[in-house]
C-alpha positions in Angstrom: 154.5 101.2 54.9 153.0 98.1 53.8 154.1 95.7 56.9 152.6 98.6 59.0 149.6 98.2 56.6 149.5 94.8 56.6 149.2 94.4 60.5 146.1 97.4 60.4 144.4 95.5 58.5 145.3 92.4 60.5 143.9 94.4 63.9 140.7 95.6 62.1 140.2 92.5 61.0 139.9 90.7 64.1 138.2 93.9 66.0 135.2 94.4 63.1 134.1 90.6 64.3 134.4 91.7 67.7 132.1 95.3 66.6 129.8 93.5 64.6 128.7 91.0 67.9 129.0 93.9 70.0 126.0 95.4 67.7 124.4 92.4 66.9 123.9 92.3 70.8 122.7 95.6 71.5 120.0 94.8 68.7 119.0 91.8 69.8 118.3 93.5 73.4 116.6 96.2 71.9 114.7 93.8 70.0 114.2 91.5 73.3 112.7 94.8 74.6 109.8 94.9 72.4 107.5 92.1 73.3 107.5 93.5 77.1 106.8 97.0 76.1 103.5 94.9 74.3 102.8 92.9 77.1 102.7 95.9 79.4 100.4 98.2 76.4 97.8 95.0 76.4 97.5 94.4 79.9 96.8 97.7 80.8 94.3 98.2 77.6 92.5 95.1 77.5 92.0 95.3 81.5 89.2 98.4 80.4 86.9 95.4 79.5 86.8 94.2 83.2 85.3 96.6 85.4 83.0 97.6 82.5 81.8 94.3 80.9 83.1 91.4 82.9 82.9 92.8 86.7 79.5 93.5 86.4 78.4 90.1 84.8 80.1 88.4 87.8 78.3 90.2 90.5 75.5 88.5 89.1 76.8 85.1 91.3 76.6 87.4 94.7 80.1 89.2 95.6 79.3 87.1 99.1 79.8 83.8 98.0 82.2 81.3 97.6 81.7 81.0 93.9 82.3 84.9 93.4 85.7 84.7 95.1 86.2 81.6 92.9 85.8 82.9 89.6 87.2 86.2 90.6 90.5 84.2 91.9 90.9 82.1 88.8 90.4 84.9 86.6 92.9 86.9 88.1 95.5 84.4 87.7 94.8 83.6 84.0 94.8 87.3 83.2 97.5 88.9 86.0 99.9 86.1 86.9 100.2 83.5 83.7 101.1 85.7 81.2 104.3 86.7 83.8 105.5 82.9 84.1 104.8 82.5 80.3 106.4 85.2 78.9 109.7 84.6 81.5 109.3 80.7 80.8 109.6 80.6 77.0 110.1 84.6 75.6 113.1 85.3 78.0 114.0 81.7 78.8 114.8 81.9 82.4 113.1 80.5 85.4 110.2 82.0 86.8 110.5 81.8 90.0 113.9 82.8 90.1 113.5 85.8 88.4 111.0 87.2 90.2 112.8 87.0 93.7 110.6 84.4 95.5 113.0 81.6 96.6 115.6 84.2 97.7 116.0 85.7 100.8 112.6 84.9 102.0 112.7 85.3 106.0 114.5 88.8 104.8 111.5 89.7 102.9 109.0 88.1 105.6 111.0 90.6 108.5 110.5 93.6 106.1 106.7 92.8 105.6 106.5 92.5 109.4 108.3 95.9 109.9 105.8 97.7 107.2 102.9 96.8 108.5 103.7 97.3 111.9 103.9 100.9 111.2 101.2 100.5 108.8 98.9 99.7 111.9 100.4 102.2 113.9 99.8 105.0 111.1 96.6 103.6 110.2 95.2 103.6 114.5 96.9 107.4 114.8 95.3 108.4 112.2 91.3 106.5 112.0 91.8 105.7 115.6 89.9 102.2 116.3 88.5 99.9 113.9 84.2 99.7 113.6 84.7 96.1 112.4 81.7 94.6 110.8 80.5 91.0 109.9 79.5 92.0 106.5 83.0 93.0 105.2 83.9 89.5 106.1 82.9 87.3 103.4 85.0 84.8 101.2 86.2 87.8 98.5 87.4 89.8 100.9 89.5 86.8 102.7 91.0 85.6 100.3 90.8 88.1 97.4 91.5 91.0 99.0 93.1 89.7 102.2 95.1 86.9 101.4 96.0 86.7 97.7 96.0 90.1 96.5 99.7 90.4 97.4 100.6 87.3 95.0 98.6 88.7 92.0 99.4 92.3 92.2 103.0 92.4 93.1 104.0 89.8 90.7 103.2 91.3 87.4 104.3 94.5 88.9 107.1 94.8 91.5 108.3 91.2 90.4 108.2 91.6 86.5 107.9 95.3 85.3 109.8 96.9 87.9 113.2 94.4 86.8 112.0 94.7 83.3 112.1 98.2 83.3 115.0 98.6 85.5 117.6 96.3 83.0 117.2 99.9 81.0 117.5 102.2 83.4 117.8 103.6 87.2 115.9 101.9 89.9 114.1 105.2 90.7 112.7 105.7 87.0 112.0 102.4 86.7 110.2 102.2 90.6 108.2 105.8 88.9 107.0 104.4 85.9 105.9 101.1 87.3 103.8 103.3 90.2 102.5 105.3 87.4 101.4 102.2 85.6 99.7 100.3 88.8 98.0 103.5 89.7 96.6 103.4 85.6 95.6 99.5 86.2 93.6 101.1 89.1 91.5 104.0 86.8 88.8 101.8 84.8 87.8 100.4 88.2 87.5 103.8 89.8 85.8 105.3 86.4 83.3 102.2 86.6 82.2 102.6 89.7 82.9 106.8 90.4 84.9 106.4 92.7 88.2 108.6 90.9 89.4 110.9 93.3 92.8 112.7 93.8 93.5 111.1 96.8 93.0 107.8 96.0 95.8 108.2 92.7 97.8 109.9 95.2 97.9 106.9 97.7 98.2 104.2 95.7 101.4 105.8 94.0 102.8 106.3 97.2 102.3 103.0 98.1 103.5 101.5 95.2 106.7 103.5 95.2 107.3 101.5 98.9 106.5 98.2 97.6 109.1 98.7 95.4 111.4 99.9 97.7 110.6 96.8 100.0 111.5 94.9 97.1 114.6 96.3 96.3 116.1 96.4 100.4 114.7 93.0 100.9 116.2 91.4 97.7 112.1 89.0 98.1 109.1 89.8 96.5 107.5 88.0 99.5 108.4 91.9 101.2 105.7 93.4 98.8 103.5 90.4 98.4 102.7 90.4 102.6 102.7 94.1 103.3 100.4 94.4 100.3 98.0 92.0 101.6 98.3 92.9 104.9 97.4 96.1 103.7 94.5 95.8 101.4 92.9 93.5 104.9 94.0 96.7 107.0 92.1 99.0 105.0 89.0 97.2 103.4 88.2 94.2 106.1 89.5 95.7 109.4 89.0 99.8 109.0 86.2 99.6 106.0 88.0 102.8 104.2 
């Protein structure tokens, strides 16, 4: 009885060590958890004050010009796209870049994009027929805002970081449903500022965000998401003025 004693307490010994990392583990990812669920409430709170009390103040520069799609541009990135690199630069200590999927597999995700929106254009022609295209939508916002860098600054706090964020806690398809439900929220303020909310519109962007991150996922690049979504956004706004 007491050798067979002995060597239990010898076993629990070295497995209560073992337990005790095991837990301290779990907490500290639980715990690891916390500043993204934060990041992700203030983003989507604090963006309220720019369609109601920013957006308005830079119209005041001419959405036409050069200097609008300059501010708009730089404010973007301070408010979308830092907070990412900074919060997976020094919060989860890993490489940026990496991380979000853009120096992997980058002619795969370039193919992908091609595919998308070449039956984006086909959908978009059945359905609209030809393009009216007009000078006016052409202006320095709509180039490079909407046409050329919307991709970068939309699909990287979203596809690239919430989307794997939410998916090291669960399925790809309930994390690629909440992330959709949260980019079609990003979208609201905008639409409540300007009454524009409609069914439809929720609809759509839902939809399209539940492809991007499909794209994403077969294409192992964000650079899938980040072209089709440009190449979307130019699509619709520039080329077919929907």
């Amino acid at each position: 009885m007491g050798e067979r004693g002995s060597a239990f307490d010898m076993d629990s010994a070295v497995k209560m060590p073992a337990a005790i990392a095991r837990e301290g583990a779990i907490a500290r990812e639980r715990s690891s958890f916390a500043p993204f669920l934060l990041y992700v409430a203030a983003f989507h709170v604090l963006w309220i004050a720019w369609p109601f009390f920013l957006y308005p103040r830079l119209l005041t520069v001419g959405n036409a010009t050069f200097q609008y799609a300059l501010l708009n541009l730089t404010f973007r990135f301070l408010y979308w796209i830092a907070p990412v690199l900074l919060y997976l630069r020094y919060v989860d200590g890993v490489d940026p870049f990496e991380y979000l999927q853009l120096r992997q597999n980058v002619k795969r995700g370039i193919v992908v994009a091609l595919v998308l929106t070449a039956l984006n254009v086909g959908g978009t022609f059945a359905r609209f027929g030809s393009p009216h295209l007009s000078m006016e939508r052409v202006t320095w916002n709509s180039v490079l805002g909407t046409s050329f860098f919307v991709g970068v600054i939309e699909e990287i706090p979203y596809r690239g970081f919430m989307l794997q964020k939410f998916g090291e806690r669960m399925n790809f398809w309930l994390a690629n449903l909440i992330t959709s439900l949260l980019f079609v929220s990003i979208h609201l303020p905008g639409w409540i500022a300007l009454h524009t909310l409609n069914a439809g519109a929720a609809v759509s962007i839902f939809i399209f965000g539940l492809v991007m991150s499909v794209a994403f996922r077969y294409a192992k690049s964000l650079w899938a998401p980040i072209i089709t979504h440009s190449a979307n956004d130019c699509l619709s706004f520039v080329i077919f003025g929907l």
